[in-house]
C-alpha positions in Angstrom: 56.5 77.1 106.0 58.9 76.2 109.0 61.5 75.9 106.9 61.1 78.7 105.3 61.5 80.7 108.1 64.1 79.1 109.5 65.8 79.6 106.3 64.4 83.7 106.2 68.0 85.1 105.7 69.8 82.6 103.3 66.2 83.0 101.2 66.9 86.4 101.4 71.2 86.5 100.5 70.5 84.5 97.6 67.5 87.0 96.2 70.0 89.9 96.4 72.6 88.0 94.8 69.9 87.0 91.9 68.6 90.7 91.5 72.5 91.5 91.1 73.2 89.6 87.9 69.9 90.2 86.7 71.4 94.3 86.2 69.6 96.3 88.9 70.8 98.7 91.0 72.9 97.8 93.8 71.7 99.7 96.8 68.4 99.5 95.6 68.6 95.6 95.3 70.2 95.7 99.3 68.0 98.2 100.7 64.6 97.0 99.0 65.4 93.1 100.0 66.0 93.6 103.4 63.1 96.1 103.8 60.9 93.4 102.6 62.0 90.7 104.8 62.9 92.7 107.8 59.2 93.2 107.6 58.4 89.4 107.4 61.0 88.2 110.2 60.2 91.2 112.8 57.4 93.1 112.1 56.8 96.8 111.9 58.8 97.5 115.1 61.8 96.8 112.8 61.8 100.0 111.3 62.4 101.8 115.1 66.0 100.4 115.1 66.9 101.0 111.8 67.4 104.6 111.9 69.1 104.0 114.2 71.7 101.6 113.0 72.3 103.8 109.8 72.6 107.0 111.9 75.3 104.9 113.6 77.3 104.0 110.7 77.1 107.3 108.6 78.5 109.4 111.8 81.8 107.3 111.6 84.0 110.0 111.2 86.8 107.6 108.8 84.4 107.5 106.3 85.0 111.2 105.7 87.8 110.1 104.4 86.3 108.3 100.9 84.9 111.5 99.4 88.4 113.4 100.6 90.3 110.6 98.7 88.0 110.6 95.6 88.7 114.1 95.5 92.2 113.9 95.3 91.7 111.2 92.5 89.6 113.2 90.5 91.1 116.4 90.6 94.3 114.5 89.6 92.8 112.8 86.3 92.0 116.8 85.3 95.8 118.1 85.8 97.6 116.4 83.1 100.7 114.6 85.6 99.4 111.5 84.5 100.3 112.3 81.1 103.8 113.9 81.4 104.1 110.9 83.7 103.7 108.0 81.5 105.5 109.8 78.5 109.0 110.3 80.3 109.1 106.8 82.3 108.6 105.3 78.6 111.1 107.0 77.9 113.8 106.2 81.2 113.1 102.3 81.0 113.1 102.0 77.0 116.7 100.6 76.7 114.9 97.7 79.0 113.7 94.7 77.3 109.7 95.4 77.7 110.8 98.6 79.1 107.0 100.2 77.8 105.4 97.7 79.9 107.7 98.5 82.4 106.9 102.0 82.7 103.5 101.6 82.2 103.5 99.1 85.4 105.8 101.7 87.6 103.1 104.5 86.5 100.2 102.6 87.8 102.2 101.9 90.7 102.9 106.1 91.2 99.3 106.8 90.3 97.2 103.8 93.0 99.3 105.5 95.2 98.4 109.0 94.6 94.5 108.2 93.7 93.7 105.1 94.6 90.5 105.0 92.0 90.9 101.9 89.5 88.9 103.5 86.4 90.2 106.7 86.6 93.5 105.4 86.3 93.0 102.2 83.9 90.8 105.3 81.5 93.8 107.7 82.2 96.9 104.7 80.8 94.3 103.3 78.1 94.4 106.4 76.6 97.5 107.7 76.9 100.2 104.4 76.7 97.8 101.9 74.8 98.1 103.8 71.1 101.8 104.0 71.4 102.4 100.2 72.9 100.6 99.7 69.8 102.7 102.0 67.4 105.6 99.9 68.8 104.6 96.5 67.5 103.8 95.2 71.2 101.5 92.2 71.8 97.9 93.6 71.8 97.2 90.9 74.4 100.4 92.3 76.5 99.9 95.4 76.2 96.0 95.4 77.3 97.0 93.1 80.0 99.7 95.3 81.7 97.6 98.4 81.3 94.6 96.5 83.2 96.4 94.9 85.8 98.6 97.8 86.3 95.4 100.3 86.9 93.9 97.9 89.8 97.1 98.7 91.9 95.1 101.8 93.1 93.3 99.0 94.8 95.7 97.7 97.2 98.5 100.4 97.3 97.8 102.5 100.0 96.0 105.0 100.0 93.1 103.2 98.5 89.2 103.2 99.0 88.8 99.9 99.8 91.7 99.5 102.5 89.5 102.8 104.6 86.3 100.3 103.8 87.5 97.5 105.1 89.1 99.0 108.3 86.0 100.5 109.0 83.8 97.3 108.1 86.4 94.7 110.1 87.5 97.4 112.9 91.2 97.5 111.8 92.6 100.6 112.2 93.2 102.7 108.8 96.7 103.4 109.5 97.8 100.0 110.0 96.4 99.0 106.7 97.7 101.3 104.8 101.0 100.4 106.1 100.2 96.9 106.1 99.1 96.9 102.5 102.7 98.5 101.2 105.2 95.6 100.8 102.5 93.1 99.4 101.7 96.0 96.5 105.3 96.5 95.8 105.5 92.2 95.9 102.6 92.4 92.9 104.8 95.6 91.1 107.9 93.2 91.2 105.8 90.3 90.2 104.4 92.2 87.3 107.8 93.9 86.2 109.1 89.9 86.1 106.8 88.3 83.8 107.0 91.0 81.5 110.5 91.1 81.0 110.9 86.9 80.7 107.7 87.7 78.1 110.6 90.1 76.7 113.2 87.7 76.4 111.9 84.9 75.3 109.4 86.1 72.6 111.1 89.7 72.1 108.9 90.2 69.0 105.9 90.4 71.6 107.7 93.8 73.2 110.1 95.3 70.3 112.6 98.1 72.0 111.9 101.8 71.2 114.4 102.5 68.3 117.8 103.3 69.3 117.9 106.5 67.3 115.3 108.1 69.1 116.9 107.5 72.4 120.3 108.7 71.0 118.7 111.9 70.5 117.5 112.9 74.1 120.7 113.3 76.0 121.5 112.0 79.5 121.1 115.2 81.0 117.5 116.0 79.8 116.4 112.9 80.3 117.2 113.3 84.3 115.7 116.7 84.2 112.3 115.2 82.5 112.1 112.2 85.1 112.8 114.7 87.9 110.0 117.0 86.8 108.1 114.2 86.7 108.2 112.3 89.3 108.6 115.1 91.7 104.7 115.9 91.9 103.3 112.7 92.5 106.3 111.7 95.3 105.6 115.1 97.0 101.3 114.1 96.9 102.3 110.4 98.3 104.8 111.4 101.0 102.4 114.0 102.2 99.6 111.6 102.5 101.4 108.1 103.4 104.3 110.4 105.3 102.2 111.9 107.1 99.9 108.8 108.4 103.2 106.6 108.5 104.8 109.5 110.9 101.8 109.6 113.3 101.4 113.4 112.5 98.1 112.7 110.9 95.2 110.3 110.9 94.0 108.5 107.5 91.1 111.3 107.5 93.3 114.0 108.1 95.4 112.8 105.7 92.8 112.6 103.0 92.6 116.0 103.4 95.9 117.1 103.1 96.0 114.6 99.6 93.2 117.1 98.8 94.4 120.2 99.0 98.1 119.2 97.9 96.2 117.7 94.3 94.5 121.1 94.1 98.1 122.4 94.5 99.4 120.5 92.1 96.7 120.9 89.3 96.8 124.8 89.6 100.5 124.4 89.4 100.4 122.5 85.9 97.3 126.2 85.1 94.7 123.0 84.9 92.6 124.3 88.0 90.1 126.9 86.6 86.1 127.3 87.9 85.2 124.6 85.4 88.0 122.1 86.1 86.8 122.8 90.1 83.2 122.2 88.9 83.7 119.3 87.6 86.0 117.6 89.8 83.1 118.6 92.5 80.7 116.7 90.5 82.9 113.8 90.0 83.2 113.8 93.6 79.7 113.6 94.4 78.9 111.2 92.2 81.2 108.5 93.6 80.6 109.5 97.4 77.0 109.3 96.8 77.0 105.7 95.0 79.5 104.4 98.0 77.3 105.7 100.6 74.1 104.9 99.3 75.0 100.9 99.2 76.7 101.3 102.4 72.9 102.4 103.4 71.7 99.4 101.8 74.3 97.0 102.9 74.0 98.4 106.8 70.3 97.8 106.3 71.1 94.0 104.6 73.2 93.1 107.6 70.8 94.5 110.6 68.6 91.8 108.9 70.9 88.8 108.5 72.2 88.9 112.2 68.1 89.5 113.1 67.6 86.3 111.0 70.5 84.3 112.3 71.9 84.2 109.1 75.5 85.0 110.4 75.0 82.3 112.7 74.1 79.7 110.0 76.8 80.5 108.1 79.5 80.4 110.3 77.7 76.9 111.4 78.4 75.6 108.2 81.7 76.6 107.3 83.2 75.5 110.7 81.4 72.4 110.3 84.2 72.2 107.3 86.8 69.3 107.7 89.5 71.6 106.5 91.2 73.5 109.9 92.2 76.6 109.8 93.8 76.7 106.5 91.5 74.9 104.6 88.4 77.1 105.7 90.9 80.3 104.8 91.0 78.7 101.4 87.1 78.3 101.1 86.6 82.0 102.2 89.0 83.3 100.0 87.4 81.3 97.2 84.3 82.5 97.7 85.6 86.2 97.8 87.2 85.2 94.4 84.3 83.7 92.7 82.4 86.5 93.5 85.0 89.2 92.1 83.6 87.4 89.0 80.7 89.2 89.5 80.1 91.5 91.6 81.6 94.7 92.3 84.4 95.1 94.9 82.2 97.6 96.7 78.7 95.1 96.7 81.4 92.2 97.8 82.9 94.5 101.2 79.7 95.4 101.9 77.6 92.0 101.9 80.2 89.1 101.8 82.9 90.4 103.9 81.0 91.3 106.9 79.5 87.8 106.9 82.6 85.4 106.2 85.3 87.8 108.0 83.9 87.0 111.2 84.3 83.4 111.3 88.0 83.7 110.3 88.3 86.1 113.3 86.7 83.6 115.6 89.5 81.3 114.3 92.2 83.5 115.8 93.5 85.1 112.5 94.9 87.8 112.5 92.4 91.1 111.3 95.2 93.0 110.0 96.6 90.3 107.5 92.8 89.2 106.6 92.0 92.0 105.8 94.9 92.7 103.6 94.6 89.1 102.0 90.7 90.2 101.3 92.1 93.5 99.7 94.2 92.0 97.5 91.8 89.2 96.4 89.6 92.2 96.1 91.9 93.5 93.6 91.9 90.5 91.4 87.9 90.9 91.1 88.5 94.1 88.6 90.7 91.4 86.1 88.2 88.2 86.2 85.6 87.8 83.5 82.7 88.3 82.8 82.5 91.2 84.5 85.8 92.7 85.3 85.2 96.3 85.4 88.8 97.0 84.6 88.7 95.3 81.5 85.2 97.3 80.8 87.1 100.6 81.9 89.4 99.6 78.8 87.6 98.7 76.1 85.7 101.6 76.4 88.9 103.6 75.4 90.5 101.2 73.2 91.9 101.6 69.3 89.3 99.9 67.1 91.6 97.1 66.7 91.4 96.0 70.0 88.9 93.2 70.3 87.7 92.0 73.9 89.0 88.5 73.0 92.5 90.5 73.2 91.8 91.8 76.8 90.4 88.3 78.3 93.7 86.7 76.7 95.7 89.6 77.9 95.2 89.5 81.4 95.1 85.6 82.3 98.9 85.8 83.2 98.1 88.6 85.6 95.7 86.7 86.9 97.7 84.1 87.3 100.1 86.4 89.4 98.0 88.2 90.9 97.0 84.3 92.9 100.9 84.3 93.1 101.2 87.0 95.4 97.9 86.2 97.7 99.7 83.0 97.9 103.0 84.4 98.8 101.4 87.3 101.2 99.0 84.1 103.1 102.6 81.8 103.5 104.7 84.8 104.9 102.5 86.5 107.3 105.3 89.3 108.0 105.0 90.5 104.7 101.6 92.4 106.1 102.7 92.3 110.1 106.1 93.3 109.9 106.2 96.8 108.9 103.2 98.6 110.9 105.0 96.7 114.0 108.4 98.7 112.9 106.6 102.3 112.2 103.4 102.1 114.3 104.6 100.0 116.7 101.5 97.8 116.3 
């Protein structure tokens, strides 16, 4: 029985992670373990600081900022840019080898940085780009793999969900993450745009051009005026949100909130924004604040625990303990973040794993602005990995009958693969993260 107790909160980590693959719900699996053993470790008296705790993390006024961004992501899936968007960058970069993959790469670029929500955006390029990579003779292995990785850009491209959860979880200012995150999402976009054009050159019958004639028929001077129209709305949407935090005129909330009301703008402006559209968007909305919020209940309540039961303690214990240094130990955490991506949910691993391994790192001296943008990005790669990549189920949902799952799991190993690539090159170049919010923020 002593060892039991002593062992209260690893007992109780490894029954939430159990109830998680075993399929049930998330907050309920958080919240319901560690209402059961905050009753065994500290009696009924545990449930007078609770309240209080939770009270303490739902008033953080950043927060308002996840049901302002979701917003804007929503509300942008209903207006149609995404559409118009994908169809004339095919279009500019066709005379490119890959130059379909291309586009579809600089799209999910455009769109993490004006929604920041993964499925909406992976549903959104499935749908639209997948039929006609297909019509084109490309890959089906390339062409699921680029519109997968491409659509967890959201992720790490600011602005993005998890960056304002992992500020708020780590106590890094939003700001300097979202200006922190930039050059290593434009690293992956290059990174991305390079293996698909050597894929392009040296097995060209994997990504066939668009045929000349086609192109011959759209003059130069169209084609300018499509990109233009294009590419207008969503560069006016991202400068008035990243402008406006990157100039100091707004915070990351306040910014959220302008990146609502400018999507509304831009949906009514396309005659998409009608009482139903509205309706819907608001549901949307609610439905994706409610799930965050509800495991951030669960998780605040899960962690209140762990610390009670010197869990926190024990595991920093025993990763220190770790002949590796500094480096070595950065390795293991990031491992474990990794692994778990294979499993869990980005939002279950900020909640639960990051507040308990971030901490040690910090005790180490690293810097919390380029952890936590290391952690985003590994983060990121946790919507590719098998078996439960929600990316990849995102896709397959919306696929072409011909597309078998074996073709998505083959498809995005490479991006995989580069995705490690640039956590590797971000982790050996440190200015990559540091440099810029030092230049603009003066951080």
């Amino acid at each position: 029985m002593e060892f039991i107790h002593q062992n209260l909160a690893m007992i109780m980590f490894a029954s939430v992670f159990i109830l998680l693959l075993l399929g049930y719900p998330v907050a309920f699996s958080l919240g319901g373990v560690s209402l059961i053993f905050g009753l065994i470790g500290f009696g009924p008296q545990f449930f007078q600081l609770l309240p209080l705790r939770i009270w303490g993390r739902m008033t953080n006024f950043t927060l308002l900022a996840v049901p302002l961004f979701v917003y804007m992501g929503v509300m942008l899936e209903r207006s149609g840019l995404a559409e118009e968007l994908l169809e004339t960058m095919g279009l500019a970069f066709a005379r490119l080898r890959g130059g379909l993959a291309i586009s579809v790469v600089i799209v999910g670029a455009l769109l993490g940085a004006s929604t920041g929500i993964v499925g909406a955006t992976v549903v959104t390029m499935g749908l639209l780009s997948l039929p006609t990579m297909l019509k084109q003779n490309y890959k089906k292995s390339l062409a699921t793999g680029t519109v997968a990785a491409s659509g967890t850009l959201g992720q790490i491209i600011p602005p993005s969900i998890v960056l304002v959860l992992l500020g708020t979880i780590m106590n890094v200012p939003i700001g300097d993450l979202f200006v922190g995150a930039l050059i290593p999402g434009l690293i992956l976009v290059v990174l991305y745009i390079i293996y698909i054009s050597i894929i392009a050159t040296v097995k060209p019958e994997w990504a066939p051009p668009i045929p000349q004639e086609y192109l011959d028929s759209i003059s130069k001077a169209e084609m300018r005026k499509r990109v233009m129209k294009a590419l207008l709305p969503p560069l006016f949407l991202i400068v008035a949100v990243l402008g406006s935090i990157f100039a100091g005129i707004a915070s990351p909330t306040e910014a959220a909130a302008v990146g609502a009301v400018g999507a509304t703008l831009l949906t009514a402006m396309q005659g998409k924004l009608n009482l139903k559209t509205l309706m819907e968007v608001m549901k949307g909305t609610t439905n994706l604040t409610c799930m965050v919020f509800i495991i951030l209940v669960g998780a605040t309540t899960l962690g209140l625990v762990f610390r009670g039961l010197n869990g926190d303690a024990q595991v920093r214990d025993l990763i220190l303990g770790l002949p590796f240094g500094k480096w070595g130990i950065l390795s293991v955490v990031m491992g474990i973040i990794f692994l778990a991506g294979c499993f869990l949910d980005f939002i279950e691993i900020t909640f639960i794993i990051v507040p308990v391994l971030a901490p040690i790192m910090l005790h180490l001296g690293v810097d919390p602005l380029w952890l936590a943008v290391l952690i985003a990005v590994n983060l990121q790669t946790s919507f590719l990995t098998p078996p439960f990549g929600f990316s990849l189920f995102y896709l397959k949902g919306v696929s072409p009958p011909e597309i078998e799952t074996i073709d998505i799991y083959r498809g995005i190993i490479p991006f995989v693969i580069i995705q490690i690539i640039g956590l590797l090159i971000i982790c050996l170049i440190p200015e990559s993260i540091t440099w810029l919010p030092k230049v603009l923020l003066g951080g």
